[in-house]
N, C-alpha and C positions, 0 to 999 in steps of 0.2 A: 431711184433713178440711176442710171447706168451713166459715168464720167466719163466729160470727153477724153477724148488720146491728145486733142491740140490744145497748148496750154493758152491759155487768154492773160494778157497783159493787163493788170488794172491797177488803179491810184483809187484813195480813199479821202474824201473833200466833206467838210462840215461847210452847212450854208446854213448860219444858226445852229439849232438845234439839229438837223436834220444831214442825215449822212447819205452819199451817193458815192457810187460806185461810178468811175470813170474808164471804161474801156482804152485802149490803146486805139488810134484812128488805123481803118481798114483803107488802103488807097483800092478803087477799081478801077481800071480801065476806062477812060468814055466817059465820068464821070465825075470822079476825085477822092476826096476825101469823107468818109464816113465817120461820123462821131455819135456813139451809143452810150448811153450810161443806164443806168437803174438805181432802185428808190425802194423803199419799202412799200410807199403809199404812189403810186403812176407806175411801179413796175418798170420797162423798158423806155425810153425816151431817147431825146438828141441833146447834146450839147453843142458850146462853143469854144476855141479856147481862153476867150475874154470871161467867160462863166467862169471857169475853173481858177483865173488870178483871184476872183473877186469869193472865193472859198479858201477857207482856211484846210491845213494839213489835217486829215483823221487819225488816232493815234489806235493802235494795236488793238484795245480798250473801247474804243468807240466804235470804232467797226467790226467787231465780233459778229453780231448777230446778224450783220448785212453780209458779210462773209459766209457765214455757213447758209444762210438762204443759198446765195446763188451754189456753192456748192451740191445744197441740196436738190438743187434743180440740176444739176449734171456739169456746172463748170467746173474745170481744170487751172485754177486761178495760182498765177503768180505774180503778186504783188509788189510796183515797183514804187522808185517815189514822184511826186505830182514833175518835178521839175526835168526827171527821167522819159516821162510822158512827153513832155512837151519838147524837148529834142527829139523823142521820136517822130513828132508828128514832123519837123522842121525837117528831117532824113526822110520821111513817107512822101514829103509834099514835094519833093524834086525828085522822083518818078518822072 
């Protein structure tokens, strides 16, 4: 699969056992705020950011093999941390 050229911002969250992948919130126009994440097991989905307090930090180790997935699917990912996230979205949402 051919990698993007725009890099994607994402945080890595243990909700139990289970690691997700936390996108960066996309503001659009007319609409707001978008929040995506991914899953080994649901693939694509939405989040909140009250979900994401209630998940714990993924460590380097943990999220390996959710890492190379989305790679392998053609993201450009650069991994920031959850708390890095969420100031972003708090700059995205006063757009």
């Amino acid at each position: 699969m051919e990698i993007d050229t725009e890099k994607t911002y994402v945080s890595f969250g243990l909700d139990g056992e289970n690691v997700i992948a936390f996108f960066a919130p996309t503001y659009y126009v007319g609409y707001g705020l978008e929040f995506l994440c991914y899953e080994h097991v649901g693939q694509h989905g939405g989040y909140s950011m009250e979900y994401t307090r209630s998940c714990k930090v993924a460590k380097p180790d943990e999220y390996k093999d959710l890492f190379d997935e989305l790679t392998d699917i053609g993201y450009n990912l650069v991994v920031v941390k959850l708390s890095t996230l969420k100031n972003y979205t708090e700059h995205v949402s006063l757009k």
